[in-house]
N, CA, C and O atoms as a Maestro MAE file, in Angstrom:
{
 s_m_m2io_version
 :::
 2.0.0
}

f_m_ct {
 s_m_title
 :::
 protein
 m_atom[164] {
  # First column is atom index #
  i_m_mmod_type
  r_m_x_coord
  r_m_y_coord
  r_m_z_coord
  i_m_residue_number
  s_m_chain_name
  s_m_pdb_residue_name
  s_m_pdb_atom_name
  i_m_atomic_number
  :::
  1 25 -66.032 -56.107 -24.358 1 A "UNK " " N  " 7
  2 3 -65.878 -54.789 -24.926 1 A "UNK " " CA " 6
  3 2 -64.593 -54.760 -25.730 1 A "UNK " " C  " 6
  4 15 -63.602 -55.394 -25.368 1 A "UNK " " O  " 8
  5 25 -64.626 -53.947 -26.929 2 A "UNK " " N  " 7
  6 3 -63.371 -54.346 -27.520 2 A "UNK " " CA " 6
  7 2 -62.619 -52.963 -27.749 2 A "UNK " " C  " 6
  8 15 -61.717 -52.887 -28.583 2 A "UNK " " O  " 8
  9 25 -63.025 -51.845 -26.964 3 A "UNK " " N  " 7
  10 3 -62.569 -50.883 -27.103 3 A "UNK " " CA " 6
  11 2 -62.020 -49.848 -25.430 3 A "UNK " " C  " 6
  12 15 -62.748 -50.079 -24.464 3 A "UNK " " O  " 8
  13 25 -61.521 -49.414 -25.324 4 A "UNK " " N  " 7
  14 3 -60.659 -49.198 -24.139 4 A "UNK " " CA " 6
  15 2 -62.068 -48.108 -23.594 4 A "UNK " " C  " 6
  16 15 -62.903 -47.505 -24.268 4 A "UNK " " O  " 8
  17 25 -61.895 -48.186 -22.309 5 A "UNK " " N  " 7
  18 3 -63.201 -47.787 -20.924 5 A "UNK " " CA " 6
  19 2 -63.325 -46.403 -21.279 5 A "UNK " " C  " 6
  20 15 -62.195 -46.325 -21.762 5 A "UNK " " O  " 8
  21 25 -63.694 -45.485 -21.398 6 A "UNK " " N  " 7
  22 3 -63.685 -43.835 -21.179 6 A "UNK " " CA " 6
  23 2 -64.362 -43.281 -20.021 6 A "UNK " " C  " 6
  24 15 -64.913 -44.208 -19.426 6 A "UNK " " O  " 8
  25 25 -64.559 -42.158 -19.441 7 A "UNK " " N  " 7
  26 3 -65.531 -41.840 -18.235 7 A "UNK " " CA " 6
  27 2 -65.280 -42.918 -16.945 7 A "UNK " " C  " 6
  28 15 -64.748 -44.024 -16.855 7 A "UNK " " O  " 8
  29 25 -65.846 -42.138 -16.146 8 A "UNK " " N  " 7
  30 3 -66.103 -42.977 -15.007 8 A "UNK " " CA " 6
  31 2 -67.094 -43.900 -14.920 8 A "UNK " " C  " 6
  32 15 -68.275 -43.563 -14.834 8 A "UNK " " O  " 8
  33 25 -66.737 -45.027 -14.935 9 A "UNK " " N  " 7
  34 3 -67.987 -46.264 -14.110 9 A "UNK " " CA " 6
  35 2 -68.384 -46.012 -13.127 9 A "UNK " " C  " 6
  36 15 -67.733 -45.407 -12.276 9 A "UNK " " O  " 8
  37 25 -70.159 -46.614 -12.911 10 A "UNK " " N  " 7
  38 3 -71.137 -45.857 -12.421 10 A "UNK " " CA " 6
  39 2 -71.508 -46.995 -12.155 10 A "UNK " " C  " 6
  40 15 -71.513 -47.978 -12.895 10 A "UNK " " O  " 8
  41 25 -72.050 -46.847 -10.381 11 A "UNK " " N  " 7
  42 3 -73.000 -48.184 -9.719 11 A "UNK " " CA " 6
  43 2 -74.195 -47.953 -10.054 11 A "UNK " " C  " 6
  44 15 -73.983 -46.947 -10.731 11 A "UNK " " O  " 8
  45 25 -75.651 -48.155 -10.121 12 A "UNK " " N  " 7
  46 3 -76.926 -47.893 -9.906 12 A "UNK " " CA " 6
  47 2 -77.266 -49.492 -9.192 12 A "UNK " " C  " 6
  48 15 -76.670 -50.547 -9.410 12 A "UNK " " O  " 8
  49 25 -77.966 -49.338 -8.644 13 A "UNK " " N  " 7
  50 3 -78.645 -51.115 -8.462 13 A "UNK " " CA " 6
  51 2 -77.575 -51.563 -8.270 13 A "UNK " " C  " 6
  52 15 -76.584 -51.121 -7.688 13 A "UNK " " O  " 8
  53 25 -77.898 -52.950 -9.045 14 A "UNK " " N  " 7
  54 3 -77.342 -53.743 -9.357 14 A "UNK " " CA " 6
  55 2 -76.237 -53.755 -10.535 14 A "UNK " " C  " 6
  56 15 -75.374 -54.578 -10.843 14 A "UNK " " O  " 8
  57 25 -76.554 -52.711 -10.979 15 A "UNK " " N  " 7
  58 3 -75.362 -52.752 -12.779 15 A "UNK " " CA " 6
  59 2 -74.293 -51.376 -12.266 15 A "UNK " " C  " 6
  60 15 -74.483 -50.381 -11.566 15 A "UNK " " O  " 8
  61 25 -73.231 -51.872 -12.942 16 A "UNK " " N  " 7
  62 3 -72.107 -51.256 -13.481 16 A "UNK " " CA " 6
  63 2 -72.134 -50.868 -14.461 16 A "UNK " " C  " 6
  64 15 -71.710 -51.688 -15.276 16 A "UNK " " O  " 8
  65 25 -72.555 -49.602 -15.037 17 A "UNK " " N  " 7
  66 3 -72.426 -48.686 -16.163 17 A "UNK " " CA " 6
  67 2 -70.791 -48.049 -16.846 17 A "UNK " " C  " 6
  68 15 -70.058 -47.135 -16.469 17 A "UNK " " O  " 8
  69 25 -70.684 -49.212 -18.202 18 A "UNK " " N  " 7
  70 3 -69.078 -48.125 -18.535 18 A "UNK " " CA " 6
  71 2 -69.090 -47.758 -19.635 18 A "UNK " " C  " 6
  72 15 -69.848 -48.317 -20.427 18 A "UNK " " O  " 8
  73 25 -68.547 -47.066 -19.910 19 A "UNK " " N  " 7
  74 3 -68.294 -46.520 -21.649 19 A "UNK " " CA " 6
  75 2 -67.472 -46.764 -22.379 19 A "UNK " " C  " 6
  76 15 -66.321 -46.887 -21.961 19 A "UNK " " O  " 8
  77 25 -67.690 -46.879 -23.357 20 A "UNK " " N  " 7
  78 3 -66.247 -47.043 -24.432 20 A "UNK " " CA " 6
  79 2 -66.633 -46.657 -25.540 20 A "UNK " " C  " 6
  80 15 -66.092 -45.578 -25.779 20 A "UNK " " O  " 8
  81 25 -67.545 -47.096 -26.660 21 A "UNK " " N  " 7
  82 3 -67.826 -46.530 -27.899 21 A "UNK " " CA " 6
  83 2 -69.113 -46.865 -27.176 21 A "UNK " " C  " 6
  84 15 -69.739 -45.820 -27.350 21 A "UNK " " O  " 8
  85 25 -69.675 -47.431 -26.677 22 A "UNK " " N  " 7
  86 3 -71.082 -47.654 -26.009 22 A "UNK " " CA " 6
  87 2 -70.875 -47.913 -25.036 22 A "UNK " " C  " 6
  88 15 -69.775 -48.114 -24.520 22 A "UNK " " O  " 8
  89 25 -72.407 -47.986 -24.364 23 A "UNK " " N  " 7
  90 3 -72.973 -48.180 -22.799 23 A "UNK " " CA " 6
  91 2 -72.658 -49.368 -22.652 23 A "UNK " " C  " 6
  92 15 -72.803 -50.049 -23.667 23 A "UNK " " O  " 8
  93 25 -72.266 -49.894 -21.737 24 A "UNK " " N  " 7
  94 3 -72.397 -51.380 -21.187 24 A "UNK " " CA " 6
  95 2 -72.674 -51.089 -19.917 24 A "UNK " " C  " 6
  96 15 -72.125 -50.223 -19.235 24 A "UNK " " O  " 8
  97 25 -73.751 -52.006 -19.520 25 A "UNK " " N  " 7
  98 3 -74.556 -52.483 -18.075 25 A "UNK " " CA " 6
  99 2 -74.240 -53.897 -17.902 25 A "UNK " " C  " 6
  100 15 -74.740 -54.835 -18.523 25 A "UNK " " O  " 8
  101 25 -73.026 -53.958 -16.649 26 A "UNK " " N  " 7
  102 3 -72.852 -55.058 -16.137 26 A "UNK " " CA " 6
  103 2 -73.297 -55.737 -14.678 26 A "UNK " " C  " 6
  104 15 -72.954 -55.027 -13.732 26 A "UNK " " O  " 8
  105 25 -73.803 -56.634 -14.401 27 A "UNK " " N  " 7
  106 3 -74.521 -57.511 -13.689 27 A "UNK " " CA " 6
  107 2 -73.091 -56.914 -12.257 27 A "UNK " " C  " 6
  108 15 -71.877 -57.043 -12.412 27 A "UNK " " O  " 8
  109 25 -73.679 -56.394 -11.199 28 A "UNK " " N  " 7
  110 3 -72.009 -56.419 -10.058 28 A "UNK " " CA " 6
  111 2 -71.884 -57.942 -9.575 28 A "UNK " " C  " 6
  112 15 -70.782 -58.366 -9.226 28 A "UNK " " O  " 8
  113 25 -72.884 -58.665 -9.559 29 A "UNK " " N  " 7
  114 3 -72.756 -59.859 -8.889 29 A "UNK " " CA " 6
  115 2 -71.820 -60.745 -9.997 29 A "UNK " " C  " 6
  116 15 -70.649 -61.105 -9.870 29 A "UNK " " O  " 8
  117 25 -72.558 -60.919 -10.889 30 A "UNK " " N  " 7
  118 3 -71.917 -62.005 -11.538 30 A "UNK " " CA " 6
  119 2 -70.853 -61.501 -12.883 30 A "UNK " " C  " 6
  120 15 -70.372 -62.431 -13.530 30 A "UNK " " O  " 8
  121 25 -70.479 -60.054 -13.316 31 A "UNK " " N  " 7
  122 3 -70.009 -59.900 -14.012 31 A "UNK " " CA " 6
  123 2 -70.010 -59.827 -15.551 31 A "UNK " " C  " 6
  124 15 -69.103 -59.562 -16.340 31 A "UNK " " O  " 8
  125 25 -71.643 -60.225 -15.785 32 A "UNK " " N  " 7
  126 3 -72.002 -60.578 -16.827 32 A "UNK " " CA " 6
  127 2 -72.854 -59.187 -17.809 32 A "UNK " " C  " 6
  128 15 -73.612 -58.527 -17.097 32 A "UNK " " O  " 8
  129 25 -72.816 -58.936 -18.626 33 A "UNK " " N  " 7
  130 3 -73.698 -57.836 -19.460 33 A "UNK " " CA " 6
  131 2 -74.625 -58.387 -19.451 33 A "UNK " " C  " 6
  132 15 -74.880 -59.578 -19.631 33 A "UNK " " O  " 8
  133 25 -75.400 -57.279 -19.168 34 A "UNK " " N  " 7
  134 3 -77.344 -56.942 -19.662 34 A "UNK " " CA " 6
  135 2 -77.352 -56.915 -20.440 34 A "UNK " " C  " 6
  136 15 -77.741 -57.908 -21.055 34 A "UNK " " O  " 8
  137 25 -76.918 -55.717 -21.152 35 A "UNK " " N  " 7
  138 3 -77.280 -54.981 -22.031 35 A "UNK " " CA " 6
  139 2 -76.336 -53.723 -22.681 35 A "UNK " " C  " 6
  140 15 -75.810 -53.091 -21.766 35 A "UNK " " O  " 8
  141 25 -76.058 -53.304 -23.759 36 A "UNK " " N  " 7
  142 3 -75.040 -52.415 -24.080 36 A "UNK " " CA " 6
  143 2 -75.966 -51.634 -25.218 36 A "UNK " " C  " 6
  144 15 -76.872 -52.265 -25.763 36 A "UNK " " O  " 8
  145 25 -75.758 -50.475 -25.507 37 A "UNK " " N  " 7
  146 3 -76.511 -49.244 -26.485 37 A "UNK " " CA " 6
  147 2 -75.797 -49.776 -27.580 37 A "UNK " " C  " 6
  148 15 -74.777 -50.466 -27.581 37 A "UNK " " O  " 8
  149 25 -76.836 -49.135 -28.991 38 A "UNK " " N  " 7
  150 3 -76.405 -49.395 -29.961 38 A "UNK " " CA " 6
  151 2 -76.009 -48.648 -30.519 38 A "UNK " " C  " 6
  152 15 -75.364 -48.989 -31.510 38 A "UNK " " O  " 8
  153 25 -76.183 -46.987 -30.172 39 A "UNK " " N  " 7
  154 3 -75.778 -45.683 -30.165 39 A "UNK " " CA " 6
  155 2 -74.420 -45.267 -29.162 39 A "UNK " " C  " 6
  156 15 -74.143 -45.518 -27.989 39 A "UNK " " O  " 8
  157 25 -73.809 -44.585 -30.138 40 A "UNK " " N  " 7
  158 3 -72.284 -43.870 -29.480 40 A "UNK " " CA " 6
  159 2 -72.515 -43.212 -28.722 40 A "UNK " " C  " 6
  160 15 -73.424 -42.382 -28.707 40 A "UNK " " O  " 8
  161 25 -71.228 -43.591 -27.401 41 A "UNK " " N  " 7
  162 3 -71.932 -42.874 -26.182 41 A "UNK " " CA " 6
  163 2 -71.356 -41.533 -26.275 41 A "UNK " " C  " 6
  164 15 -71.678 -40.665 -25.464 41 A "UNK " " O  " 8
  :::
 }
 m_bond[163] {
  # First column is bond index #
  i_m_from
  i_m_to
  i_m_order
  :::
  1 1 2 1
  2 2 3 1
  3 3 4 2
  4 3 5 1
  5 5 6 1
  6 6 7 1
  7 7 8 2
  8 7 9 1
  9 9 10 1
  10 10 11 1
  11 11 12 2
  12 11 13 1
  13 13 14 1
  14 14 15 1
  15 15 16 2
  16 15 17 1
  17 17 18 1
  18 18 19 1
  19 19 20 2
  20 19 21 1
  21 21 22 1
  22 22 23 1
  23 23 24 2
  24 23 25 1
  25 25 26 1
  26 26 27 1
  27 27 28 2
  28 27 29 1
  29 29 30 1
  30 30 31 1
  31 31 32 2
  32 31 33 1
  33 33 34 1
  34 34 35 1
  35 35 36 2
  36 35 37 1
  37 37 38 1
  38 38 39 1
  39 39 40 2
  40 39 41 1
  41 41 42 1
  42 42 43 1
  43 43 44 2
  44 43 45 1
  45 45 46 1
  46 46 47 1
  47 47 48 2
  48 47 49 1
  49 49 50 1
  50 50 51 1
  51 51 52 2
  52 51 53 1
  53 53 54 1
  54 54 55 1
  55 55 56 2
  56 55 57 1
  57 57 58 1
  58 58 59 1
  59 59 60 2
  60 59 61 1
  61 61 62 1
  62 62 63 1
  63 63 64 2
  64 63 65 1
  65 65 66 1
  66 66 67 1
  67 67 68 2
  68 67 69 1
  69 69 70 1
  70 70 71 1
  71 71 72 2
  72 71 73 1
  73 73 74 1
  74 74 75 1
  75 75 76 2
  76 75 77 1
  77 77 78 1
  78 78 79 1
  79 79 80 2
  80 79 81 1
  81 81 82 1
  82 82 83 1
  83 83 84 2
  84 83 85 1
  85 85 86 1
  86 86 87 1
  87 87 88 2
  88 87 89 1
  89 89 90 1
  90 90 91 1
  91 91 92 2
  92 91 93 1
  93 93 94 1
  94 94 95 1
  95 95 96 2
  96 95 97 1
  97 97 98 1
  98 98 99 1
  99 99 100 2
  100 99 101 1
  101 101 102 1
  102 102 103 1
  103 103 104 2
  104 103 105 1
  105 105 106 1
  106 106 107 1
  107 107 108 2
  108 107 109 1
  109 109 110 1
  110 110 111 1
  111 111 112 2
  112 111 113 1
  113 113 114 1
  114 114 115 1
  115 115 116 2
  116 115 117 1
  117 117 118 1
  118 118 119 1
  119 119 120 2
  120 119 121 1
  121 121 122 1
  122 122 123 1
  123 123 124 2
  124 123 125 1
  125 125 126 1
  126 126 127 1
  127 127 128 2
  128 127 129 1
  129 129 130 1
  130 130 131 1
  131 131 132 2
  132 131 133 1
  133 133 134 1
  134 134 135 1
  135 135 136 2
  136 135 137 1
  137 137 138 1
  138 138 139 1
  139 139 140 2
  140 139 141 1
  141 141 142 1
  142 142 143 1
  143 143 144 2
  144 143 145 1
  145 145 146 1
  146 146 147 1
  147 147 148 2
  148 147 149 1
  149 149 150 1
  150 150 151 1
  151 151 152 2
  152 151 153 1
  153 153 154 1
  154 154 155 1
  155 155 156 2
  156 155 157 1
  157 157 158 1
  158 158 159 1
  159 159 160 2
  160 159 161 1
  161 161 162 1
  162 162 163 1
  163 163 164 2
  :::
 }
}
């Protein structure tokens, strides 16, 4: 991510949900991104 966190991070499952200019869904186990929006969060 190249832009500083905003909001609170969010567990669901398995992913870590954070914000910054977008969504990022990170893996809790291994630390790794799914997936991030391509739309401003």
């Amino acid at each position: 991510m190249s832009d500083d966190i905003s909001g609170t991070p969010v567990v669901a499952g398995n992913l870590l949900y954070v914000t910054s200019f977008e969504v990022h869904a990170l893996d809790v186990v291994t630390g790794r991104r799914q997936f991030k929006t391509r739309d401003v969060a």
